[in-house]
N, C-alpha and C positions, 0 to 999 in steps of 0.2 A: 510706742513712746520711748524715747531716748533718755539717758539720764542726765534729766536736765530738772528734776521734781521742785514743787514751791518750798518754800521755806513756811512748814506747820500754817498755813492761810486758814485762819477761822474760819469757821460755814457759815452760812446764813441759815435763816427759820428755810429760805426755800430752797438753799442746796439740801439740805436737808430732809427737808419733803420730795425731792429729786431721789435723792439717795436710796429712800423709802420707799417708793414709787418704781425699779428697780430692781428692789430686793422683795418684791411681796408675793411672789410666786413660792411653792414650796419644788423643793428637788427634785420629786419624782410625782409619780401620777398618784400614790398612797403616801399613807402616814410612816415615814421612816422610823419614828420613835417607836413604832409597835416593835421595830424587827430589836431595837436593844435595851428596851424598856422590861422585858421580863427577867434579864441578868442583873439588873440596877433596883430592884425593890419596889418595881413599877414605874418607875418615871425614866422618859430617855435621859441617855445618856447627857445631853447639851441642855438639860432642865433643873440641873442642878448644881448646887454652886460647890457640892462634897468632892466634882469631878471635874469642874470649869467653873468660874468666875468672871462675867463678862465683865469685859472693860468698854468702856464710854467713853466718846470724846466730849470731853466736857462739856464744851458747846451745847453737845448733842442730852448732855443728862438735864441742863437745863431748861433744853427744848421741851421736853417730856414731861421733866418735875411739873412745867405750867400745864399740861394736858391730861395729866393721871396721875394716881395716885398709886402707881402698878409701881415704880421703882423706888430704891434707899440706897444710899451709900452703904455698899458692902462692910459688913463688920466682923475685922477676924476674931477670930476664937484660941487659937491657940499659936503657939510662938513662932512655929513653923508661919501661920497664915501673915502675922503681924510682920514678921522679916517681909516676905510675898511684899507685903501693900508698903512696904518702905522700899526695897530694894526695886521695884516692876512697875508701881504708877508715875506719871512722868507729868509736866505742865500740859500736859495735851490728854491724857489719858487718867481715868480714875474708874477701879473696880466699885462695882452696883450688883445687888443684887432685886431680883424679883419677889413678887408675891408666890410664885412656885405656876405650874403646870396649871391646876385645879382653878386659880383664877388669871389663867394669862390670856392678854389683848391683844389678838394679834397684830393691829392695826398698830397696837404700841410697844411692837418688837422692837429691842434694838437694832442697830446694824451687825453689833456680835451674834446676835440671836438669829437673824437674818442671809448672816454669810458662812455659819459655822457649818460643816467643818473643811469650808475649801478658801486657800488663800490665792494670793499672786504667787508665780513663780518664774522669777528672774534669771534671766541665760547669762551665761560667761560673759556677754558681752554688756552687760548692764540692762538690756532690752524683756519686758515682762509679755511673755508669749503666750502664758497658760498659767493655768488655776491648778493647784495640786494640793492637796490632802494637807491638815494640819500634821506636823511631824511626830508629835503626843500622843493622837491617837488614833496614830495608824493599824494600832492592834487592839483598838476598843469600837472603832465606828466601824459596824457591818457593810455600810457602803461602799468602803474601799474594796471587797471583793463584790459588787454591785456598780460599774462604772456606766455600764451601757446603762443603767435605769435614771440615773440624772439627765435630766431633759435638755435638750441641744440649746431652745431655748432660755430656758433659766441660765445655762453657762454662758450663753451670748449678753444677757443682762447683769450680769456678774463680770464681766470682762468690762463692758463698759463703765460698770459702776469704778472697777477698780481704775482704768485709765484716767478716771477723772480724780479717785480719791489720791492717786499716788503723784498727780501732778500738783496736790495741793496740800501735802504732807511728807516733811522731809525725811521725818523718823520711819514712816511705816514704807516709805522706799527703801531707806537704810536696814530696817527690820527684814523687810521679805529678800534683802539682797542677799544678806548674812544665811537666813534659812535656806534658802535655794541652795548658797552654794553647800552647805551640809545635806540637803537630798545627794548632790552630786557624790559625793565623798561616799555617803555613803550607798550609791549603785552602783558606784566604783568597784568596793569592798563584795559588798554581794552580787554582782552579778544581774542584778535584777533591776526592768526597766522601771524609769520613775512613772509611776500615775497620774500622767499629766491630763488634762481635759480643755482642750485647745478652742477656740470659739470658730466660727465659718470663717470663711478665709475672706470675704471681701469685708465682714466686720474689724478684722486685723488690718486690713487695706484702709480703711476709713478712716481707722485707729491711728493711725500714721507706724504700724509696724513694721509694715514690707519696703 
């Protein structure tokens, strides 16, 4: 996909259910929250809001507010959190928190819960080739030295998902443009290659990549 992204296109209930549809595989063949769930107080890493705070496309929080009763609009705590939800939620985007671990649905993950913790990763050229590590925490999520155990599959469903999300949202192009070029920078500095996780290549052919 070229950069040519929509201008923030609202979802529908059934892109939506597309999105979902997707994203409902898990990453590897086992539970990855076992592998960082015993340094976090028991709960993985991405299950709790002390260490990520999903963010909602609106659209998408209201999809769900009608189907469960599993999400709320995140509520900061402290001054630090309250800057956060002023300075970071945007007309498209608004932090939600869950009921916790002990009663989550999976069916009514969101899509943060869903794609965490691998994003888009956009080339010099504007063009989104591969999925790479959230930059945050690349020194908190044990699957970053675990690449080969995310399933080939899942990343070709994640590839797709994004192709469609990023050609219908102009921030989260703009957003992953900006991060990418920060991996570069800093491979640059160290020396060391980015963790990228590239989809098959005739799925990239389809994609309108090559």
């Amino acid at each position: 996909m070229k950069e040519e992204p929509g201008k923030n296109i609202v979802l529908t209930q059934e892109e939506i259910e597309y999105c979902y549809g997707l994203l409902d595989e898990s990453l590897t063949p086992y539970d990855c929250g076992k592998l960082c769930a015993p340094a976090n107080g028991g709960e993985p890493l991405c299950c709790s809001v002390e260490n990520a705070v999903p963010m909602l496309y609106r659209e998408e929080f209201k999809y769900l507010s009608h189907r469960t009763e599993l999400w709320r609009r995140w509520r900061p705590k402290s001054d630090v959190d309250k800057k956060m939800k002023k300075d970071d939620e945007t007309p498209h985007l608004v932090f939600c928190e869950c009921k916790g671990i002990a009663h989550c649905e999976r069916e009514n993950r969101s899509i943060c819960c869903r794609t965490f913790p691998l994003e888009p990763y956009i080339d010099s050229d504007g063009v989104f080739i591969a999925l790479i590590f959230m930059k945050e925490f690349r020194g908190k999520c044990p699957l970053l030295t675990r690449l080969k155990d995310i399933k080939q599959d899942v990343i070709d469903k994640h590839f797709e998902f994004w192709n469609f999300m990023l050609s219908k949202k102009q921030d989260e192009y703009d957003l992953y443009k900006d991060t990418s070029k920060g991996w570069r920078i800093s491979a640059a500095k160290t020396g060391k290659p980015l963790p990228l996780l590239f989809p098959r290549s005739g799925l990239r052919k389809n994609g309108g990549l090559d």
